[in-house]
N, C-alpha and C positions, 0 to 999 in steps of 0.2 A: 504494500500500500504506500504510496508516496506522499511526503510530506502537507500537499497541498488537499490532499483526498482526507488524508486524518485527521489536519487540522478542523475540518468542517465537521465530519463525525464527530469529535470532540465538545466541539461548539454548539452541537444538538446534543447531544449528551448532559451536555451541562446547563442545556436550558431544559430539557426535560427533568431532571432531575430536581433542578430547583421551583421548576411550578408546581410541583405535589409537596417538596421539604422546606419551602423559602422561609417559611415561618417557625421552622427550627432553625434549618441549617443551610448554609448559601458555600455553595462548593463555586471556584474560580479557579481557572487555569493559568499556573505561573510559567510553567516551562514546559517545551515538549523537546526530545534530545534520543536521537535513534529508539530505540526502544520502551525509551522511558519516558511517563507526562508525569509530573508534578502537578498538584492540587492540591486549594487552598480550601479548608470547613471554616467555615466561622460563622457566629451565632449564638442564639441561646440554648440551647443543645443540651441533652444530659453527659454530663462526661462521665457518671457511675455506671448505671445501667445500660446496655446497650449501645456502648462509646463505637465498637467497630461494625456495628452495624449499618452504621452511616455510612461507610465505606466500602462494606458488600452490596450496599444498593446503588453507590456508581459501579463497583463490577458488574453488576447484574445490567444496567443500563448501559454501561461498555458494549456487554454482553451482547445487546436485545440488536445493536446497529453494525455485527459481527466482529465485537474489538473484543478477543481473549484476554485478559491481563490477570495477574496477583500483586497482590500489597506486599511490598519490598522494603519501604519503610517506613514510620513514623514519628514526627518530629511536631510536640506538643509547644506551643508557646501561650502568653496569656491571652493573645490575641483570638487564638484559632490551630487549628491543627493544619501542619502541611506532609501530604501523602503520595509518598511517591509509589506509581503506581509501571510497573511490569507487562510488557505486552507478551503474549506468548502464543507461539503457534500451532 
């Protein structure tokens, strides 16, 4: 998939996802780099209960626009979580 094809799956990824969670949680895209997008959460969010599961539903919406990926890593700030995310074939 080439950079300019992703980019746009991405960009509906991230508006789908946040018209059903915007009043939790507002996911934005920081960086996209070969294989890897970085994504920002932030919000009012629970960060107890059900913290990564905010993050299997941009998988799953990855998913739903054919983008395989897993969560590679996560990086907590007070702001909001930044999650880098794994595309996989």
């Amino acid at each position: 998939m080439n950079k300019e094809s992703l980019g746009k799956k991405l960009e509906k990824a991230v508006n789908e996802y946040n018209k059903y969670r915007s009043s939790e949680v507002t996911a934005k895209i920081v960086s996209m780099s070969g294989k890897s997008i970085k994504i920002e959460f932030s919000g009012p969010y629970c960060r107890s209960c059900g913290f990564y599961d905010y993050f299997d539903d941009f998988r799953y919406t990855l998913k739903d626009l054919g983008i395989k990926s897993s969560v590679d890593e996560i990086e907590e700030t007070e702001e909001g979580v930044f999650v880098t995310f794994l595309m996989v074939d």
